[in-house]
N, C-alpha and C positions, 0 to 999 in steps of 0.2 A: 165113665168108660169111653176112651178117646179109638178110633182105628188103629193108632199103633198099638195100643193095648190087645186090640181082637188081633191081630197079627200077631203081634209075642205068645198070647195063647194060644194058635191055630198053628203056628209055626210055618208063617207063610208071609208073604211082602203085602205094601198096601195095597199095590196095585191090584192084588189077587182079592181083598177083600175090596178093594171100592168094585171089582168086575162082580163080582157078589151081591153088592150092594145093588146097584144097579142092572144086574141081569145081563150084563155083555160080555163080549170076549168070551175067550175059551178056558173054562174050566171044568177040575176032573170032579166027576159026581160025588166021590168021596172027600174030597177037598170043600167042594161046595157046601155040604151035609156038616162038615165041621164045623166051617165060619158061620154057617145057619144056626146051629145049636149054640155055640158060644154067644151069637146074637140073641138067641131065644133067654138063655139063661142067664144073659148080663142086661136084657131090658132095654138092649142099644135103642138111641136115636138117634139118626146120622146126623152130624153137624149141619145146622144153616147156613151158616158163613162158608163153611168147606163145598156146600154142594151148589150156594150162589157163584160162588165163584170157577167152580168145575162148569158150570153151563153160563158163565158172561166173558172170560177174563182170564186170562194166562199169569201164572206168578212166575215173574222173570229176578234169576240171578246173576247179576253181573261179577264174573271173576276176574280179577286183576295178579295175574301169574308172571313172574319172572322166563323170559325165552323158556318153551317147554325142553329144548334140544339143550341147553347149557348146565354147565354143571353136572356133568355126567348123565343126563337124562332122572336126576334128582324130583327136578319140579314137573318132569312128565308123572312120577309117580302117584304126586298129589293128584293130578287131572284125573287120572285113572280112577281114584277115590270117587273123586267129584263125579264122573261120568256115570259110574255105577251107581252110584246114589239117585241120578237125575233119572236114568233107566227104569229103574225101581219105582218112580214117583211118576215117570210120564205122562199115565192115567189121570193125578192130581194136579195135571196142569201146568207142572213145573218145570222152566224152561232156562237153561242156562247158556248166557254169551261169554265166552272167555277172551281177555283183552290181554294179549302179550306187550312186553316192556322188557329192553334191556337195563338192568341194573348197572350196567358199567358206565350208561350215558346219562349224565344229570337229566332230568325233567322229562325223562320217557316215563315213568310209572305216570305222572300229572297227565302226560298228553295222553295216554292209552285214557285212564278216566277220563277225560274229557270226551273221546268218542262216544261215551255209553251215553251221552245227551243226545245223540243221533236216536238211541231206540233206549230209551228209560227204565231201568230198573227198579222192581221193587223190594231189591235186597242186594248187601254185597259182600262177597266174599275176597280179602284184599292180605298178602305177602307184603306187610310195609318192612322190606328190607333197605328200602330207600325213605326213611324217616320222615323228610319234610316232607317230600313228594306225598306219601301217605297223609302227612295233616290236610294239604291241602283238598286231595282227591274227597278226607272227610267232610272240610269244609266246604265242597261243591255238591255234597249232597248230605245236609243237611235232618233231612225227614227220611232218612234209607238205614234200616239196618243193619250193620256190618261187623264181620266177624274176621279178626284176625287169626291166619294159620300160618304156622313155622315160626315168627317169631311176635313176639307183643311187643312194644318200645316205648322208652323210658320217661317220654313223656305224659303228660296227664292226655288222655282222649278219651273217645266215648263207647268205643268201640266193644265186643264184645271177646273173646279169644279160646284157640280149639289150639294150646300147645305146651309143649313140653318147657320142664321147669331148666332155662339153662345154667343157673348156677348149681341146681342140687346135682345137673347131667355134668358136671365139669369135676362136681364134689367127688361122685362117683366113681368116673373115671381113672382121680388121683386114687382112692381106695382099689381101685382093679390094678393099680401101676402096682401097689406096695405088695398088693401079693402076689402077681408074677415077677416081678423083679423084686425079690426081697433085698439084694446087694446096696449096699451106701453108694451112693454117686451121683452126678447133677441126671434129674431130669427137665426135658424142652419141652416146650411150647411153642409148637406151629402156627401163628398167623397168616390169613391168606385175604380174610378179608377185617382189617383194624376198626375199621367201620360199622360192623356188621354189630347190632346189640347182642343177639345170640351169642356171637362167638367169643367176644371180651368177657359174657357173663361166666361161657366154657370155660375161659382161661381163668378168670378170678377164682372161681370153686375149687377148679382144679391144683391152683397154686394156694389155694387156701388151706386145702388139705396137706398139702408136700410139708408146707410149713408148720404144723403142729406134727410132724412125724421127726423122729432123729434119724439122720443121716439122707433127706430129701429135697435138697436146695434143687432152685429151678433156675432155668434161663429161657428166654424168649427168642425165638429166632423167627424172623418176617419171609415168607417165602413171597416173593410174587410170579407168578407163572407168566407173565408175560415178559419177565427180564432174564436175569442169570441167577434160576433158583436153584439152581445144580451146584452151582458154587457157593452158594451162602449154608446149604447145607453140610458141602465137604467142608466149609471154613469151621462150621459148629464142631464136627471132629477135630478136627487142626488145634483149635482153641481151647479148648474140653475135653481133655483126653480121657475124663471120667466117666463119658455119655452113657448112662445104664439103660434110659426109654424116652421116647418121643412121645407127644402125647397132640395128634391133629386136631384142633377143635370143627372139623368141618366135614364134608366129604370125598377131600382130595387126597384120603391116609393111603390109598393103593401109590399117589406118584411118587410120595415121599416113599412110603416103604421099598418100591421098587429099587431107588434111586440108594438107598441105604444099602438095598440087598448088592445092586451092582458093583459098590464100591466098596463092600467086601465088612462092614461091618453089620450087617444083620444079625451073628451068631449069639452079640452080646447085648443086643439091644430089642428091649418090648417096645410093640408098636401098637397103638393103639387110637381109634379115633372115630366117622360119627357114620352111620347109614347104611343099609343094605342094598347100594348101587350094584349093577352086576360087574365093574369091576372092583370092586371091594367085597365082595364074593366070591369073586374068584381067586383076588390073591388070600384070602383064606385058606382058600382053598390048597393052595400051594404054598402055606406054611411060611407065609412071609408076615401075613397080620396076625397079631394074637388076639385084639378084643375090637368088637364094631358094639356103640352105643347106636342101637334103632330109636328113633322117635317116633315110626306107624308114621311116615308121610301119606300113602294111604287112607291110614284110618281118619287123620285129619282133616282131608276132603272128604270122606264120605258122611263124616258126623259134622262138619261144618253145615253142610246140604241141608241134611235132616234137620238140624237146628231150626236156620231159616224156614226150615219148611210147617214147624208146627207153630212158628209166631207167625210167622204169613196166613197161613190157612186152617192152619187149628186152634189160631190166636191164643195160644200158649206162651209164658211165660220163656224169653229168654234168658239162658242163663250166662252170668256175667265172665266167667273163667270155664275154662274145662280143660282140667291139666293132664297131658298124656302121657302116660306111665312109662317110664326108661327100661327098657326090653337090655338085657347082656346078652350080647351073640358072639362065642366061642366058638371054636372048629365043632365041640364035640355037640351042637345042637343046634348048628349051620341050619343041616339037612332038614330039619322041622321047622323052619323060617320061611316059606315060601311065598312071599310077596301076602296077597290076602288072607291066604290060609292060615294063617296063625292069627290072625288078627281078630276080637268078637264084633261081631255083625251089630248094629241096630237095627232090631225088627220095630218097623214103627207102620 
């Protein structure tokens, strides 16, 4: 019987059972009477290790995040996760520094690692969307465990990972095209980021499926936002006069869709593509997107946290994958989507 287990039975956070445990803080007599009798009846012993270290020794998590403000406020959403999670744990010690990095400039993810040797971590939680950069950050801390969120990468590492499967989320995708757009004709593929493991796996899955279907050949079109993606898209129509659906492997489907809706082909073409940013919520909202694939950015941070937290402090058993389940968000179950509230909680 570990404390996240007395919390899942009491229905209540750790925090609430270690103020129990310990007799502090503010709680309600009926709550307290709970976690007592669940103590009584499961024979608890409160961890050694968990309670040497609550009274010598803070367990610090070092996260390594892509700008939180970029990409639509995407990787603020993780943090979010992450934050709650550490709220929740406060009591146990658990203290998290987050180190920002621009993805768009080589060797920013290396140097943000490299500051956490300024104040040491003893765990990490790391977005290797910049690949090498991430080996090396691994190989600067050697004895730290770390858990990969949003995407895992293709090389061998040691790492441990809290994410969504991209090629089965790309498979999917192609399957939500065939049956909103049941009509023969080429469907795209949006690149934005070529580089990006996630998203080539989006598109392999996704073109993987077109291609065992009749009447669903694909074509690739590279947007880049910082050039003239306006026109490489009207050129897709130009060239294509077949375009049934687009298919964004990312979470920049609102510019595209806008950008289709503007130039007057929207009526005939599914849109479809990755996350519940608020403006891809919104253009849902107004009938320009027909499918958003969620991956729980969220839940990702908040179950990476806890991860860390029961090998750190409840010296439990990390586990090596933990794959997050492909959520479909359609207009018609939008409204029941609301950032954590759909999402299941780890009571630990």
């Amino acid at each position: 019987m570990t404390i996240e287990e007395i919390a899942r039975l009491a229905g209540v956070s750790t925090g609430t059972v270690d103020r129990v445990l310990h007799n502090r803080g503010r709680v309600s007599p009926v709550t307290r009477e709970r976690v007592l009798a669940i103590i009584k009846e499961q024979n608890f012993k409160p961890n050694a290790f968990a309670r040497n270290l609550k009274l010598n020794k803070e367990f610090r998590i070092g996260v390594l995040l892509p700008l939180l403000h970029s990409e639509y406020g995407y990787w603020n959403l993780i943090y979010q996760g992450i934050i709650n999670a550490a709220k929740e744990l406060s009591d146990l010690a658990v203290k998290i520094d987050v180190y920002e990095f621009d993805r768009q400039k080589g060797g920013s993810c290396f140097e943000a690692g490299q500051r956490m040797h300024k104040n040491p971590v003893d765990a990490l939680i790391l977005a290797p969307v910049c690949p090498d950069d991430a080996q090396l950050v691994l190989a600067a801390h050697p004895d730290v465990d770390c858990i990969f969120i949003d995407t895992s990468m293709p090389q061998p590492h040691r790492a441990s990972s809290v994410t969504q499967n991209p090629y089965k989320a790309g498979y999917l995708a192609g399957r939500m095209m065939s049956l909103l757009s049941p009509n023969p004709g080429t469907y795209a593929v949006a690149l934005t980021h070529r580089s990006a493991y996630n998203a080539s796996e989006r598109a392999r899955g996704f073109k993987e499926f077109c291609a065992r279907q009749k009447g669903m050949p694909t074509k690739t079109v590279e947007l880049n936002f910082e050039g003239d993606w306006e026109k490489a898209l009207e050129d897709l129509y130009e060239t294509t006069a077949d375009i049934q659906g687009i298919f964004v492997v990312n979470d920049s489907v609102h510019r595209v869709a806008s950008h289709v809706n503007l130039i007057g082909h929207r009526p005939k073409t599914t849109i479809i593509g990755f996350d519940l940013i608020v403006q891809n919520r919104k253009e849902m909202e107004n009938g320009i997107i027909d499918c958003l694939i969620s991956q729980r950015p969220e839940f990702q941070g908040y179950s990476a946290v806890y991860q860390l937290y029961r090998k750190g402090i409840l010296n439990q058993k990390l586990e090596k994958e933990t794959e997050i389940p492909i959520d479909i968000i359609l207009p018609e179950n939008l409204s029941s989507t609301e950032s954590m509230d759909y999402i299941p909680r780890i009571r630990s």
